[in-house]
N, C-alpha and C positions, 0 to 999 in steps of 0.2 A: 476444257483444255488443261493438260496436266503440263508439271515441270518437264518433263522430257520433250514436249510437244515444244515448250519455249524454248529450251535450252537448247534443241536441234536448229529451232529459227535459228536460234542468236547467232551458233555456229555457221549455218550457212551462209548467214550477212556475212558474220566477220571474213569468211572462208572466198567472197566474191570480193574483199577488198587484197585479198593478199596476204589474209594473217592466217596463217595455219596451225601454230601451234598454240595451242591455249588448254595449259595445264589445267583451270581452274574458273570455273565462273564465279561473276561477282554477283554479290548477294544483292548489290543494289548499281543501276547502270545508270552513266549521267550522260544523256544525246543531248549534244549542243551542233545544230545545225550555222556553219559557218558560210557567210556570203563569200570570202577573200582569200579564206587559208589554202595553201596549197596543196597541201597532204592532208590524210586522212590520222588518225594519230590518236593510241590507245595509252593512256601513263594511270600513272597509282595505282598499279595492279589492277590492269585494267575497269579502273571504275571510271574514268573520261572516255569518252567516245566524241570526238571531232568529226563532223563530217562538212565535206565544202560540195555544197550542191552543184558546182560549177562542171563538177568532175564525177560525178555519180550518172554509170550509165543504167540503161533503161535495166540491164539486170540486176543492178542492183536496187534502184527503187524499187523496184518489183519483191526484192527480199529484205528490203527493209520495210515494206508495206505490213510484209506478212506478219515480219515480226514482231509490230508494233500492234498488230490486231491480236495477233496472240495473247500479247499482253495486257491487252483494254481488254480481253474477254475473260483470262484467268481468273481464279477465283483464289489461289497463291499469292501468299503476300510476300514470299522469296524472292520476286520477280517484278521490281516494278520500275517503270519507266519514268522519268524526269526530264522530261522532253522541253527543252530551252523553246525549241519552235519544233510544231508535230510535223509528220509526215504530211498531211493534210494542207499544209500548206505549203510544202518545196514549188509545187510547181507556180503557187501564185508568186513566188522570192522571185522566182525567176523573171516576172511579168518586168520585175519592180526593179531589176537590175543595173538602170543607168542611176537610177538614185542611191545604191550603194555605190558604185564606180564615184559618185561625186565625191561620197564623206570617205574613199577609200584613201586619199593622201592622208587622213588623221590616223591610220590604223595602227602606225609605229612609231606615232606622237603620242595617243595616251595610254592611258594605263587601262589594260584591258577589260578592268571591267567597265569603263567608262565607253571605251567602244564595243562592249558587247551591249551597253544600254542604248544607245547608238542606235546600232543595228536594228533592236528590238523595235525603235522610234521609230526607223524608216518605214518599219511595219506596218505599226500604231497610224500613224499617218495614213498610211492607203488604206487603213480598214475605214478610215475618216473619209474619205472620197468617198466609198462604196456604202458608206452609211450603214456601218454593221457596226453600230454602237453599242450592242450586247459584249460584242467579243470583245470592244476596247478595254472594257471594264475588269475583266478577266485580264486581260494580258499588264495591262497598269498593276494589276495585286501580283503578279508573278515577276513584275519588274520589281517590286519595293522590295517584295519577300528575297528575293535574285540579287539586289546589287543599293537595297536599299533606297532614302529618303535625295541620295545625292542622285543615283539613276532616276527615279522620278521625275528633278529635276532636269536633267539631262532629255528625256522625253517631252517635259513640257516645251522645252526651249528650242528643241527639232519641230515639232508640231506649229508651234507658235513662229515658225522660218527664220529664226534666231541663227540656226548654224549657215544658211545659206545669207542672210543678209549681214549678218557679225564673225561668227568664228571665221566660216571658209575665206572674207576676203581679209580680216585678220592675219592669217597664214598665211596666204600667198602676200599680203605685204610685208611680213615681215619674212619672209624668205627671199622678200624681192631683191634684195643687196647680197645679202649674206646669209648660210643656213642657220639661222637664230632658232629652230627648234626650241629649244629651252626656254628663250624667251617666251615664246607661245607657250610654255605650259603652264609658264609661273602665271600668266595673264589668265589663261582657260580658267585654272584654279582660281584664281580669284575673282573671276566671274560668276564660275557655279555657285562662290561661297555667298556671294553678292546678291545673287537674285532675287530674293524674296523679297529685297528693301531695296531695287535698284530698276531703272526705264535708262531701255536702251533706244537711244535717238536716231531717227534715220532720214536716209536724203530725200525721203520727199516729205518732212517737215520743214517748216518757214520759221523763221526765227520768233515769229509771234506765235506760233503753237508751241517751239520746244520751252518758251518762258511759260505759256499758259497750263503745260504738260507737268513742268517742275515745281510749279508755285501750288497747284492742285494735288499733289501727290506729297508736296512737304506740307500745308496741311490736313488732307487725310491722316499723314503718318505722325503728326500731333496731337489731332483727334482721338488718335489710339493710343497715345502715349509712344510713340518710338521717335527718336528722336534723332536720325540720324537718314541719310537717303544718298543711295550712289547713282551716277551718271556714268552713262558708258558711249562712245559715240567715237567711229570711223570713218575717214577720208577727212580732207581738210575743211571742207564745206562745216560738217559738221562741230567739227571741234573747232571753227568759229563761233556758230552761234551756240554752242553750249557757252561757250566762254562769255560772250556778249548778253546771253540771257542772263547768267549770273550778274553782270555789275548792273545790268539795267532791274534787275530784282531788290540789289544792294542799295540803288539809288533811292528805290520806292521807300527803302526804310518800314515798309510794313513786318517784315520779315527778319531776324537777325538771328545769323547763321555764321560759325568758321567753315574757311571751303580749306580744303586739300587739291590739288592739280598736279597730276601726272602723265605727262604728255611726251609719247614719241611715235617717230615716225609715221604720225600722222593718228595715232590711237589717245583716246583720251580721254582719262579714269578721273573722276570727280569724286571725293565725299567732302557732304554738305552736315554739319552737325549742328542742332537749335535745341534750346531749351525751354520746355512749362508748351502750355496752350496757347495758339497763334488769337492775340488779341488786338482785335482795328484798331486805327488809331481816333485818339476820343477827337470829338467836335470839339473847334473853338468855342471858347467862352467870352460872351462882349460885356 
């Protein structure tokens, strides 16, 4: 497959989306196939290529196929593709469509590359249904390399149903009044930054599992030396008994902790900070 073999694909792609003049090809192309975006959309001298599968007809997958074979077969290294998500997979996006329509209210809440990791999750996730656990592993190293340790993140916590049982109802309440946008970002953020040192509570836990939940994980996180553990918990139910676990934890006196509580509209941010190795308390002496 020579250069001219590719460069005509590329031309022809670009030439069924409506772009026809194109002075100059780029020495390295970046396909980022898009679930939401509306337009197709070429910038920094043409090295972004956007494409929204939603709106790519049969002639064009068909010549973005080629062109992408072309380029897995070249033996040019002037020509190489950086494919966010391949060809190879548009039509399974599509299977998977009502689960991007869910997280698509976040799409002009965050910062793009947090919902480009997103997106990638939704993926990650059905390759998890389908038990094609080779590929997750690949697609995990091209999200770290892509968008980093906070995307990672951001995948674990889609997969793990974090955004369906936290963020999603997160946002809609707090848009429930008023468009607090902002609100939800400063929280998001500080949820992702949270995570690693933080359990997020949910409504089908009992007040005697979210105490059994946080007394087991502060000390774990003594065990290891960290000394610090956040609580995260929505809807009223729950930011009760977060709260009631803590004083009834406080009571026990096994434990000694300063809490932090940040509490609105029904969302409710704890950090719990202890110091040294969680030691029982000694037997009486007669």
């Amino acid at each position: 497959m020579t250069i001219l073999n590719v460069a005509s694909l590329l031309r022809q792609f670009l030439s069924t989306l409506g772009i026809k003049d194109i002075a100059k090809l780029p020495e390295r192309i970046n396909i980022k196939v898009l679930s939401d975006n509306k337009k197709h959309e070429i910038t920094n001298n043409y090295t972004t290529l956007n494409l929204n599968i939603e709106t790519l007809s049969p002639e064009q997958n068909k010549a973005f196929a080629e062109y992408i074979s072309a380029l897995k077969s070249s033996k040019e290294q002037n020509y190489i593709a950086m494919e966010s998500k391949s060809y190879s997979v548009i039509e399974e996006l599509y299977k998977i469509n009502p689960d991007f329509k869910a997280i698509g209210k976040l799409a002009n809440v965050l910062l793009p590359e947090d919902y480009g990791a997103l997106e990638d999750a939704v993926y990650i996730k059905y390759l998890g249904e389908k038990s094609r656990f080779s590929e997750i592993s690949e697609r995990k190293k091209q999200i770290r390399y892509e968008y980093g340790e906070r995307g990672n993140t951001i995948t674990n916590l889609y997969t793990a149903g974090y955004f369906h049982g936290i963020f999603l109802p997160l946002y809609d309440e707090l848009l429930k009044d008023h468009n607090n946008s902002d609100e939800f970002k400063l929280i998001f953020d500080r949820l992702i930054r949270d995570f690693p040192l933080a359990i997020f509570i949910n409504t089908n836990m009992g007040l005697e599992e979210v105490k059994t939940t946080m007394k087991e994980k502060i000390l774990k996180n003594q065990k290891y030396g960290i000394r610090k553990l956040h609580i995260h918990g929505i809807n009223k139910q729950n930011c009760d008994n977060i709260k009631e676990a803590i004083r009834l934890l406080e009571d026990e006196k096994e434990i000694i902790f300063n809490k932090t509580v940040d509490e609105i509209n029904n969302i409710i941010l704890v950090k719990l900070e202890f110091d040294g190795a969680y030691q029982p308390p000694s037997s009486l002496q007669y």
